[in-house]
C-alpha positions as CSV (number, residue, x, y, z in Angstrom):
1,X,6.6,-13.4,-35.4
2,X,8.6,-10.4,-33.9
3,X,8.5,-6.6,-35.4
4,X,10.7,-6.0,-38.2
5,X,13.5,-3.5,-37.5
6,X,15.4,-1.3,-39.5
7,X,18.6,0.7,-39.0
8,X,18.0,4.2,-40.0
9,X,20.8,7.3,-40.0
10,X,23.4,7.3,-36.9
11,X,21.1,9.9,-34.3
12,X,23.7,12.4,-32.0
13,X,21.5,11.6,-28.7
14,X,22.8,10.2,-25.6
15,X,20.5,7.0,-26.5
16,X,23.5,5.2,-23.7
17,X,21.6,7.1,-21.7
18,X,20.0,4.5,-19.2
19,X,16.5,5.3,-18.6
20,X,16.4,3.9,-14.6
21,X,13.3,4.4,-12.3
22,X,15.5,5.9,-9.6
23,X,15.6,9.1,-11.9
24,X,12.4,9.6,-10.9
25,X,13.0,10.3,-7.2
26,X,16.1,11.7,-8.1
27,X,13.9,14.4,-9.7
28,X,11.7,15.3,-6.7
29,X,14.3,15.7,-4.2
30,X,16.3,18.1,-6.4
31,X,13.4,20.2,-7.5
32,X,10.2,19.2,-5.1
33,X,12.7,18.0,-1.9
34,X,9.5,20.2,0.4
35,X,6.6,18.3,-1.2
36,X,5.4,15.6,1.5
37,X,5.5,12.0,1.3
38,X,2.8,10.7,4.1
39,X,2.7,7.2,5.1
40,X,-0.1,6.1,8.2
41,X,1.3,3.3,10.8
42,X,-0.9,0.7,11.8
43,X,-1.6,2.6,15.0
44,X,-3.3,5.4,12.5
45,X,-0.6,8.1,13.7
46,X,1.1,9.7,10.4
47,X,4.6,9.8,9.2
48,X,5.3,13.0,7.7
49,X,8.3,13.8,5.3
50,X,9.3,15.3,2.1
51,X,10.9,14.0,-1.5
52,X,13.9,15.5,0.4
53,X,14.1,13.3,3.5
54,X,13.1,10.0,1.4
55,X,15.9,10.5,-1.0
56,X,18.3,10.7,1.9
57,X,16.7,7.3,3.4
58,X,16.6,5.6,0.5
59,X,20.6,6.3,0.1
60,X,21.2,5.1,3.5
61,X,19.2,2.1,2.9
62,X,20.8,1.1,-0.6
63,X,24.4,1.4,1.4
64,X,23.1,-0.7,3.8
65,X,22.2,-3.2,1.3
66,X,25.6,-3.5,-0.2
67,X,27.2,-3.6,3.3
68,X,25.0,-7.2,3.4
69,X,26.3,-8.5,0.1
70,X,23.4,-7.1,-2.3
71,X,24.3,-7.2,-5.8
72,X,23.3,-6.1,-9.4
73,X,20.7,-8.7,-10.6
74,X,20.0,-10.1,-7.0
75,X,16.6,-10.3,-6.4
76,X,15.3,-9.2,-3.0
77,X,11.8,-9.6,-1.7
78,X,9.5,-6.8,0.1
79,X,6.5,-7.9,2.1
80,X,5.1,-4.8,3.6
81,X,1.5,-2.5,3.6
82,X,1.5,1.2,1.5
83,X,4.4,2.4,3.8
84,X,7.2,5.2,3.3
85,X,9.5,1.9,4.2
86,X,8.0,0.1,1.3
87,X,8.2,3.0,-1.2
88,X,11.8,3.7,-0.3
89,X,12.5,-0.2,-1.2
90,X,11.4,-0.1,-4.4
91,X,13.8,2.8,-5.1
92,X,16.9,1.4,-2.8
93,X,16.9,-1.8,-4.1
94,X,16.5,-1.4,-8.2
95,X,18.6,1.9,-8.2
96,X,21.5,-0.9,-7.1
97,X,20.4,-2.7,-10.1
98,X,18.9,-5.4,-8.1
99,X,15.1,-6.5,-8.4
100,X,12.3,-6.0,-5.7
101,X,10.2,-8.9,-5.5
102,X,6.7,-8.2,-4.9
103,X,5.1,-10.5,-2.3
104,X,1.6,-10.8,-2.0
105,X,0.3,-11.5,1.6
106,X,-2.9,-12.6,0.9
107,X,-2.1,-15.7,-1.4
108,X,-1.5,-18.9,0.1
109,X,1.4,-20.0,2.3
110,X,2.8,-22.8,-0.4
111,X,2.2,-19.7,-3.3
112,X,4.1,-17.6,-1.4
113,X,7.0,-20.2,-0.9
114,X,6.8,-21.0,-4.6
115,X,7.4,-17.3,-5.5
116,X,10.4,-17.1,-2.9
117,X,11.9,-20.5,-4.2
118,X,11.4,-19.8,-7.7
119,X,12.7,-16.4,-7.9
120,X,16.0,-16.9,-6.2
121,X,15.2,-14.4,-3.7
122,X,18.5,-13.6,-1.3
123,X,17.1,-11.1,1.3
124,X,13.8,-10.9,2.4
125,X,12.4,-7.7,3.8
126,X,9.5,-7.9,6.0
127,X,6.7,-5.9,7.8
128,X,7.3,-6.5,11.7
129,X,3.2,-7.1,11.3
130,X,3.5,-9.6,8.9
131,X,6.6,-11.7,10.6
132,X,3.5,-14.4,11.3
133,X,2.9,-14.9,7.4
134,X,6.3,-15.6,6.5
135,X,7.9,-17.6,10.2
136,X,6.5,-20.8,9.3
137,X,8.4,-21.1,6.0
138,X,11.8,-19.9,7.1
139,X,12.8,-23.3,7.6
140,X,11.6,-23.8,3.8
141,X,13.5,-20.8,2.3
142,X,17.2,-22.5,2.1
143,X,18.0,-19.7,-0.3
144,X,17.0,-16.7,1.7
145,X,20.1,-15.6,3.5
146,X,18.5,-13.1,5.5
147,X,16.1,-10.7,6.9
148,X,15.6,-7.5,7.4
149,X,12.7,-6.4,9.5
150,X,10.3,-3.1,8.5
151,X,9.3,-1.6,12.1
152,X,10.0,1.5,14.5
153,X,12.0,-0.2,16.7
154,X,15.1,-1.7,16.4
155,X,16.0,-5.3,15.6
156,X,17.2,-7.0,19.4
157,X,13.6,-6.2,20.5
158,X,11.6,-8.0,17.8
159,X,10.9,-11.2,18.7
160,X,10.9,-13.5,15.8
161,X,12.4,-17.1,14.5
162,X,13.7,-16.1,12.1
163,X,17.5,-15.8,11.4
164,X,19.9,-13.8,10.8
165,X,17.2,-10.5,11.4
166,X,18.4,-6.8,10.7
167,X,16.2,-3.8,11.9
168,X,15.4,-2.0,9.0
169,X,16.2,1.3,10.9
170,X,19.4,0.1,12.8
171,X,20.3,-0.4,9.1
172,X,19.8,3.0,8.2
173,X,21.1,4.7,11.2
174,X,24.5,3.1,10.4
175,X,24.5,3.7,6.9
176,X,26.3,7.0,5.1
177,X,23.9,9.4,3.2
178,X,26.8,9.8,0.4
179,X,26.7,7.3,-2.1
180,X,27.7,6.3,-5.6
181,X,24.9,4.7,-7.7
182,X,25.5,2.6,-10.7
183,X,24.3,3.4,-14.1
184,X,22.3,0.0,-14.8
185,X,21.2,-1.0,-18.2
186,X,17.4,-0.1,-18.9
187,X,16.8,-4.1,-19.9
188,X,18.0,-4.8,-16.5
189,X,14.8,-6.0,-14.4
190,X,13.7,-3.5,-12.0
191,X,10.8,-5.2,-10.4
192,X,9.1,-8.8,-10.1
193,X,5.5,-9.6,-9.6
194,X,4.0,-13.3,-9.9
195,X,0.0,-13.6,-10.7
196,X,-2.6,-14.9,-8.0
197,X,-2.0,-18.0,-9.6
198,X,-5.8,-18.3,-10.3
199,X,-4.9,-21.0,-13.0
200,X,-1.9,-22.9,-11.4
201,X,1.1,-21.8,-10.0
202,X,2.2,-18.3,-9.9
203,X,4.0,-16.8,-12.8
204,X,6.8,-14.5,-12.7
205,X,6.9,-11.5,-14.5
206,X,9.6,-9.3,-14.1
207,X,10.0,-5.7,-16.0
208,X,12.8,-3.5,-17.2
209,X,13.8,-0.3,-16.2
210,X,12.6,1.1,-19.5
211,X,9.3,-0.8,-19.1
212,X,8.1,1.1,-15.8
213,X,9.9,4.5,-16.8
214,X,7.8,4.6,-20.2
215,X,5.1,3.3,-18.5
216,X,5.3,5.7,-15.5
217,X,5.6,8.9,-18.3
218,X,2.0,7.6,-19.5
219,X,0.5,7.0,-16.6
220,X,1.1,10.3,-15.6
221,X,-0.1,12.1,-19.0
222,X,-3.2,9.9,-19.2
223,X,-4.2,10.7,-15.8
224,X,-2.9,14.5,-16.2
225,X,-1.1,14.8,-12.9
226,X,0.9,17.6,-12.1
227,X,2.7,19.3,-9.0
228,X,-0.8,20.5,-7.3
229,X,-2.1,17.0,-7.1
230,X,-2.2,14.8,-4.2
231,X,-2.1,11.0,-4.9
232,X,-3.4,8.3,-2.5
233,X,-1.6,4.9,-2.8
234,X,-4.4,2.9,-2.8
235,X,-3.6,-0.3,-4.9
236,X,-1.4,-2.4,-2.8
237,X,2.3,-2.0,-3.7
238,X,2.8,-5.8,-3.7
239,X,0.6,-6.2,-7.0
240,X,2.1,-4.7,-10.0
241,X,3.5,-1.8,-8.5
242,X,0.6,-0.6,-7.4
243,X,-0.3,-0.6,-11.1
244,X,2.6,1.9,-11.0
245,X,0.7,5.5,-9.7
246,X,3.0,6.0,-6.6
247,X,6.0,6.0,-9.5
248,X,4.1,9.4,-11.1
249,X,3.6,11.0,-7.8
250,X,8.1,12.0,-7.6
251,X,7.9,12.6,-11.5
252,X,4.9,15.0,-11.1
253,X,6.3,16.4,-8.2
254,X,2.7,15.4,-6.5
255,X,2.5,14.6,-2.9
256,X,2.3,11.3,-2.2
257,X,-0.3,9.9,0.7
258,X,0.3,5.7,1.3
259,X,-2.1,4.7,3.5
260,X,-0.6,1.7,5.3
261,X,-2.8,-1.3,6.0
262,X,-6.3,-1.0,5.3
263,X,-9.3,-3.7,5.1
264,X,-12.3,-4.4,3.1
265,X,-14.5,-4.5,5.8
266,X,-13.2,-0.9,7.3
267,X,-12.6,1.3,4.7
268,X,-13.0,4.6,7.1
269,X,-8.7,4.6,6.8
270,X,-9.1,5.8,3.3
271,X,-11.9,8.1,3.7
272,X,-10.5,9.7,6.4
273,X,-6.8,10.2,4.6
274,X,-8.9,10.9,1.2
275,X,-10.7,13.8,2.9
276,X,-7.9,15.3,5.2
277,X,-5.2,15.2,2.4
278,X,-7.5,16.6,0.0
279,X,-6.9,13.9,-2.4
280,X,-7.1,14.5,-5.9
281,X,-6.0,11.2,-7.9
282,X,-5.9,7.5,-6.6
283,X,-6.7,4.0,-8.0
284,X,-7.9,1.4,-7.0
285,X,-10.9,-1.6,-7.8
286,X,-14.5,-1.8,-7.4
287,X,-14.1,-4.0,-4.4
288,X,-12.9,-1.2,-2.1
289,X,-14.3,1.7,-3.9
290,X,-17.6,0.4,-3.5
291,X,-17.2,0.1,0.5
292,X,-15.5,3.9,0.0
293,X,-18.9,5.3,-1.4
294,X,-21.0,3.4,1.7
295,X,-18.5,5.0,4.0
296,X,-18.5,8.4,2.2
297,X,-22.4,8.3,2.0
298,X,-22.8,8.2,5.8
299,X,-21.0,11.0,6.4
300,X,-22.6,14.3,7.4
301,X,-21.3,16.7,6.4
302,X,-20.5,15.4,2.8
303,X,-16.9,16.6,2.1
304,X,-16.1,17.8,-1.4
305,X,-14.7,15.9,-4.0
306,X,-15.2,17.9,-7.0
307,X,-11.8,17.0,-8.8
308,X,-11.0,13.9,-7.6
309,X,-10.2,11.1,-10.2
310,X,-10.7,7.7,-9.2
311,X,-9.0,4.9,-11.6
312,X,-10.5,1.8,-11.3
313,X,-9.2,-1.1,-12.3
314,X,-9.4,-5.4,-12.1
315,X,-12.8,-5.9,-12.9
316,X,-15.6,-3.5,-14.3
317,X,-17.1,-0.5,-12.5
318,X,-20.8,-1.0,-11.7
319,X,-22.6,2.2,-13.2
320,X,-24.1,2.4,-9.8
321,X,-20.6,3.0,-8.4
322,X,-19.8,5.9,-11.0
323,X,-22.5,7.6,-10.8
324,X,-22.8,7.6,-7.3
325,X,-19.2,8.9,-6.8
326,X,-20.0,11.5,-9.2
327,X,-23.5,12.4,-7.4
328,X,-21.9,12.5,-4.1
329,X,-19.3,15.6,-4.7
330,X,-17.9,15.2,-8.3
331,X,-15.8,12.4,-8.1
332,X,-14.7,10.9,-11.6
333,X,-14.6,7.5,-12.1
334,X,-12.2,6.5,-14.6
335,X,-12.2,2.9,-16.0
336,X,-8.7,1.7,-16.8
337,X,-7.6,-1.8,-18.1
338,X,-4.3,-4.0,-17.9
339,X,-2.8,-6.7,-16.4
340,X,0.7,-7.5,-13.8
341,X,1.3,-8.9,-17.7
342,X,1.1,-5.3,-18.7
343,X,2.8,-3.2,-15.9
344,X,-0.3,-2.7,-16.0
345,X,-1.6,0.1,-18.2
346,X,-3.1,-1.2,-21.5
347,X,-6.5,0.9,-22.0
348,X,-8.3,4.5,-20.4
349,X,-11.3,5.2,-20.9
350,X,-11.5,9.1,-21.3
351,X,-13.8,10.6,-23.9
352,X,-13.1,11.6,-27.2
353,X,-13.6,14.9,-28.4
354,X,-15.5,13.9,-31.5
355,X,-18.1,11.7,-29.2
356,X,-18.8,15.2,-26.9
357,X,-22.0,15.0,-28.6
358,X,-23.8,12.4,-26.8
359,X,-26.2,12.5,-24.5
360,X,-26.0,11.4,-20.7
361,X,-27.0,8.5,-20.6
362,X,-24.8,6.8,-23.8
363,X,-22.0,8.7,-22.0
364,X,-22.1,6.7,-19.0
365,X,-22.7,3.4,-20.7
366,X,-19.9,4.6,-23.0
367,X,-17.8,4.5,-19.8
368,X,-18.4,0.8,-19.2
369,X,-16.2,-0.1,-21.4
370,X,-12.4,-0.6,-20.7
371,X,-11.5,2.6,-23.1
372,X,-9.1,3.3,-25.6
373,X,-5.2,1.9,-26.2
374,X,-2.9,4.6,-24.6
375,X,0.1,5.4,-26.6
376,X,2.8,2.6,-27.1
377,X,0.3,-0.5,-26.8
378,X,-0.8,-2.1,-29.7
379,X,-3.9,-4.4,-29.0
380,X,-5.9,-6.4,-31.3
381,X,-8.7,-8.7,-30.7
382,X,-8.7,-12.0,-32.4
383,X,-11.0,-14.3,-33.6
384,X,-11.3,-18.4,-32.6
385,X,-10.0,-18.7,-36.6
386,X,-7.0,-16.2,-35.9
387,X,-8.6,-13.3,-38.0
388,X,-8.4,-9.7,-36.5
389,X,-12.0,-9.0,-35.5
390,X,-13.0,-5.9,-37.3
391,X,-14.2,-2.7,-35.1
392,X,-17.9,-3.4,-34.7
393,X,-18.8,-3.5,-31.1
394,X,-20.4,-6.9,-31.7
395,X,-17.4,-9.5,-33.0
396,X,-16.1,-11.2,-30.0
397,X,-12.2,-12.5,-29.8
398,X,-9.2,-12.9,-27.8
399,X,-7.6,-9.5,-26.6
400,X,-4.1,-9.4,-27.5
401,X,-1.5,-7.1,-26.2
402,X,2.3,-5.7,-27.2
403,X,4.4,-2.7,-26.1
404,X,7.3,-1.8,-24.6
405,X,6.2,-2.0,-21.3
406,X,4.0,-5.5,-22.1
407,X,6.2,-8.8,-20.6
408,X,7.4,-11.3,-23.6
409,X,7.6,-14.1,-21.4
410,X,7.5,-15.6,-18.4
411,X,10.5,-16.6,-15.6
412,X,11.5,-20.0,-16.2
413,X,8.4,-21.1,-17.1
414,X,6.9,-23.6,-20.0
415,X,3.3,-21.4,-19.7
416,X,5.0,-19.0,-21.8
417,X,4.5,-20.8,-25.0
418,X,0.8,-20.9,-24.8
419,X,0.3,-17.3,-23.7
420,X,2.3,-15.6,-26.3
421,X,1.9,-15.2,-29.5
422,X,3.7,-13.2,-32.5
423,X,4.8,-11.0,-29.7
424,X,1.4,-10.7,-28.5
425,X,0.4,-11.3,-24.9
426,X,-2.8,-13.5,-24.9
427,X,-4.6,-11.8,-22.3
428,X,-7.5,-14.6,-22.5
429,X,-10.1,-11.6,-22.0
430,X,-12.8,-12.2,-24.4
431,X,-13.6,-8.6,-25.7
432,X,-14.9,-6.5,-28.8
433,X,-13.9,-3.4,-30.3
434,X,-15.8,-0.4,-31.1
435,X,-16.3,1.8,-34.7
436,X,-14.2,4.6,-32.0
437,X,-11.7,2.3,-30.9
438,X,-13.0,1.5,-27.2
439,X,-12.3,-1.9,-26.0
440,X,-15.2,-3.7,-24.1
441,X,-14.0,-6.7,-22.4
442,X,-16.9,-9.4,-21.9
443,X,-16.1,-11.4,-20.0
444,X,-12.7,-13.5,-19.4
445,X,-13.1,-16.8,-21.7
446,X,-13.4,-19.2,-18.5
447,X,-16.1,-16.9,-17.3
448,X,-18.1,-16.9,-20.3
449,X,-21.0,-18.9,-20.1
450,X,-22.6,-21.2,-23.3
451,X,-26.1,-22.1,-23.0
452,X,-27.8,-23.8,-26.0
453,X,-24.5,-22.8,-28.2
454,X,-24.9,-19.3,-26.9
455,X,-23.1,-17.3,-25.1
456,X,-23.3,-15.2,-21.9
457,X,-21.6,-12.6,-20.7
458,X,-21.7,-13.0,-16.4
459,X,-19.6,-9.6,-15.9
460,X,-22.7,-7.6,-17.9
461,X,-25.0,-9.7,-16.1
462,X,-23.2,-8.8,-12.6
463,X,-23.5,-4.9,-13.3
464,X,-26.9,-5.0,-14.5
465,X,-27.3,-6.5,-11.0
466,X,-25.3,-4.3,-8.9
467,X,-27.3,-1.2,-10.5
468,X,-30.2,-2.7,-7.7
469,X,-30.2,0.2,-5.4
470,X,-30.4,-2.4,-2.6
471,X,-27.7,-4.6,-4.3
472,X,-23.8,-4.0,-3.1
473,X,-22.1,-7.1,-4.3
474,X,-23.3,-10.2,-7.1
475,X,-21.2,-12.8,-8.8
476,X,-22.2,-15.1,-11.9
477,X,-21.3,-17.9,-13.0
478,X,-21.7,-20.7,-15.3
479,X,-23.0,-24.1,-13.8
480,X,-23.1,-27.4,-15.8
481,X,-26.3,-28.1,-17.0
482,X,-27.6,-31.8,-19.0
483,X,-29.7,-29.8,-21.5
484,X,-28.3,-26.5,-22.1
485,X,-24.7,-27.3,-21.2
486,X,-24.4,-24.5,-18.6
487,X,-26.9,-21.9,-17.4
488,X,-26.5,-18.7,-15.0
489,X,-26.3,-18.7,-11.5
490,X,-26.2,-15.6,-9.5
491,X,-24.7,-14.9,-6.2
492,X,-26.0,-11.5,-4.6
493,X,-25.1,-10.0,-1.1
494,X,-27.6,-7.4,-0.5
495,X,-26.9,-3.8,1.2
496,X,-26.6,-3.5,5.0
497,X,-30.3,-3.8,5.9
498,X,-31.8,-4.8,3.3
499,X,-32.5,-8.5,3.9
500,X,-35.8,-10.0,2.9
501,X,-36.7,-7.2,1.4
502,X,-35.9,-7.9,-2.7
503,X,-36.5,-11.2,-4.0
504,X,-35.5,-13.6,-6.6
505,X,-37.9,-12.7,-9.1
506,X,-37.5,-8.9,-8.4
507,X,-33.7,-9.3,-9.2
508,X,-34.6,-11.4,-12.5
509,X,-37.3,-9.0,-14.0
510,X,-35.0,-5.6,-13.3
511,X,-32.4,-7.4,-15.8
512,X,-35.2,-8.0,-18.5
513,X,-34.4,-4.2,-20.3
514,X,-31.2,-5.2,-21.1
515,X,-31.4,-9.1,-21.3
516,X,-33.3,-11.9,-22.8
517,X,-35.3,-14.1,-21.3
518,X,-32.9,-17.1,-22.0
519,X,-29.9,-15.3,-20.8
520,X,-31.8,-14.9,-17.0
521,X,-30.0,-16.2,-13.9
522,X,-31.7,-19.5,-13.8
523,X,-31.5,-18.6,-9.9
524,X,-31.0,-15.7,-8.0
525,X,-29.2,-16.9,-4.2
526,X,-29.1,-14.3,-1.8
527,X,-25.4,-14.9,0.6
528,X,-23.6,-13.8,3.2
529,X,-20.3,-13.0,0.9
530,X,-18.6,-13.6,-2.1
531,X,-15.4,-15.6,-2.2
532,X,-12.4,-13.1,-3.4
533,X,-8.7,-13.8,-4.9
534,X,-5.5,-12.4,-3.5
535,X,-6.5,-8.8,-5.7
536,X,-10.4,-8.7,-5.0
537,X,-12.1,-10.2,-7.7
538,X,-14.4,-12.3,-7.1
539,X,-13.4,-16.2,-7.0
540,X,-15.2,-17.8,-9.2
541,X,-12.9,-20.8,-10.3
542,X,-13.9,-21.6,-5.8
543,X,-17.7,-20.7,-6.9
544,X,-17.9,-23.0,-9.7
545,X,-16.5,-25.6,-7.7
546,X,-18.8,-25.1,-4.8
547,X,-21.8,-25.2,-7.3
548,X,-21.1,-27.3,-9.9
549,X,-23.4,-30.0,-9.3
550,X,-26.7,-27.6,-8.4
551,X,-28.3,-28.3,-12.1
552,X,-27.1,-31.6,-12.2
553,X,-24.1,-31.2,-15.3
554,X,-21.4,-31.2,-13.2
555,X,-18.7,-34.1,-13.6
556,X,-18.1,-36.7,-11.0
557,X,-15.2,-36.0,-8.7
């Protein structure tokens, strides 16, 4: 079932007006053209430029591109780190009316040939530091036509296999500054992303022009950003636009810090650009702001970050993580929720003014949950039976999502029947609503674990966890069991230091305030690490595989 539309009186706007994201930039180089754009190299050294310079780049570049036979509708792939390079692709290539394809270096080799093939993608532009990721599929990639290389130097000193190979600079330095653009129709796809493919292969998901501009205008009055703030790129760009925030930096006017390659494992990258920029918004998940607060917490002396708002995204917080941004120098920790399906923003948790009555601690497990609907989305949660669940914090259902900025289908691709419904996305998040209208996700339905006919939520299980002062990462699952059909098993990597010093049974009886005997991790296993996808969460589909036959349930293979 679609919405029912009706034609009202003939309006006098310019509603041929095409809302493009290239407007955006546009913007800051005609009013902000001093604010700085800074990108890090791999080598650490920083790029420094304005609104002003980029614009004229990203001119160059989208001449370039039609020189090579770019057209409206083409789709062209970027594999490349938070760079200025990257950031002036996603402008270059959709203000031609074109689509940047998002590829994600961290999923597998045949994924990443799957997106490439399935897309159609003509061009491929590529990080010179990430040429070993894509060389062994050129001969693969029939469709790709040809390459254009993301580097300093220039193109004859790159050495490569692939072929035909343009220098990304050469390009530019050959390219006029002047340049007609087109006015593209708003419906016209701006931007492709495919999922990790955690449940099969990839699927495409490509938004409009109007999606990300609507999008990018709520982004930026959720998270209040305006022309004093300075916004750290921290989401990669190669998963749903970097759940969009580099797009508000231009419409702010905001300077924009991207800080180039960065690991897990080494998050000092981050601090450092967080504390020398003076950063006042970024994004980002658990699984690198919780390395951020070890980093920052080692430092002496602490640097101040009263004012600094932190959304995080992908999976739940930990209150441990929250608070201990906020006790460390006034960082805020806002919890956001959304999917690539979503562009991503669905939900923000910010506090109502009619809830500024409760006390400390129901505030901060108030900000557990996802938040509240931002303008534009409608979400509903929906019962196994197909009711609406009503708004009790207690009646658990599918959360499903529409809006202008929420995908209706999928590319060329059957999975769209089963995942959309009424012109609802079917998220498959298992969640509740609230008497205020906060969304609490429980779990994702896979994840959900049923032991004697009841169920168990394993991401309020893995917070209760984490809030272990000694505890930095834990994972639970669901194994098969013959009696109870599954039961809990957690997976906890303990802090730096602390091994041998908590135990099973400590872990078990710190949950019991919040928990029920029953729902207990049957077994507390203390590892190493925790499998992660493509987008850091934790990979659980490769956990329950590894574990499935512990409690003796698991099916024979």
């Amino acid at each position: 079932m679609t919405v029912a539309t009706v034609k009202g009186f003939p309006s006098t706007s310019g509603d041929d007006y095409p809302l493009n994201l290239l407007a955006f930039l546009q913007h800051a180089a005609r009013t902000y053209p001093e604010v700085e754009v800074v990108s890090r190299r791999l080598d650490g050294s920083l790029v420094r430029s304005t609104y002003g310079e980029v614009y004229r780049r990203v001119c160059r570049l989208a001449n370039a591109l039609r020189k090579l036979g770019v057209r409206p509708g083409d789709r062209i792939g970027a594999l490349d780190w938070n760079t200025h390079r990257y950031l002036e692709s996603y402008f270059a290539v959709a203000g031609l009316g074109a689509v940047l394809l998002q590829v994600n270096p961290r999923i597998s080799a045949a994924e990443r040939r799957y997106v490439l093939e399935h897309s159609g993608a003509r061009f491929l532009l590529v990080s010179e530091s990430l040429l070993p990721v894509i060389e062994p599929l050129a001969g693969d990639l029939a469709g790709v036509e040809g390459y254009v290389v993301l580097g300093d130097g220039d193109a004859g000193g790159v050495r490569t296999r692939l072929s035909p190979v343009y220098g990304y600079e050469d390009l530019l330095a050959d390219a006029p500054e002047e340049i007609g653009w087109p006015a593209v129709d708003e419906t016209s796809a701006a931007t492709a992303c495919y999922t990790s493919g955690t449940t099969g292969r990839p699927k495409g998901v490509y938004h409009s022009h109007r999606a990300l501009y609507l999008h990018t205008l709520t982004m930026a009055l959720m998270v209040g950003l305006r022309a004093r703030d300075v916004v750290m790129q921290t989401v990669p760009m190669f998963h749903a636009q970097g759940w969009g925030l580099f797009f508000c930096a231009p419409l702010a006017g905001a300077t924009l810090v991207l800080p180039g390659r960065y690991t897990l494992e080494d998050p000092s990258p981050l601090v450092g650009l967080l504390v020398a920029e003076k950063v006042t918004v970024t994004c980002g998940a658990p699984a690198i702001f919780l390395p951020m607060l070890e980093h920052l917490r080692r430092l002496d002396p602490k640097p101040d970050l009263s004012g600094l708002r932190m959304l995080s995204g992908a999976t739940e917080p930990p209150l441990s993580m929250m608070r201990g941004f906020w006790e460390l120098g006034g960082a805020e920790v806002i919890h956001a929720y959304g999917a690539t399906e979503t562009a991503p923003l669905a939900t923000m948790n910010l506090l109502k003014p009619s809830l500024e009555g409760l006390g400390v601690e129901e505030r901060w497990d108030l900000r557990r949950k996802q938040g509240l609907p931002v303008c534009g989305i409608d979400l509903k949660v929906v019962t196994p039976d197909g009711r609406e669940a009503p708004a009790d914090g207690k009646t658990v259902g599918e959360v499903w999502i529409r809006g202008p900025w929420v995908t209706t289908s999928y590319h060329n691709d059957e999975r769209t029947a089963e995942a959309f419904s009424e012109g609802y996305w079917r998220s498959g998040d298992a969640g509740t609503i609230d008497p205020n209208g906060y969304l609490k996700i429980t779990d994702r339905f896979k994840d959900l674990i049923k032991s004697g006919g009841e169920w168990i939520s394993s991401i309020d299980l893995e917070n209760a966890i984490m809030a272990h002062p000694l505890v930095k990462e834990a994972a639970v699952i669901g194994v098969p069991h013959p009696k109870w059909e599954e039961r809990p098993l957690a997976l906890v990597v303990l802090q730096e230091g602390a091994k041998g010093q908590v135990s099973e049974q400590e872990i078990r009886e710190s949950l019991l305030p919040r928990f029920a005997r029953w729902q207990l991790p049957d077994e507390v296993l203390f590892v190493d690490e925790i499998p992660k996808t493509s987008v850091g969460k934790f990979a659980k589909r490769v956990l329950r595989d590894i574990y499935r036959n512990r409690y003796g349930g698991g099916p024979e293979r």
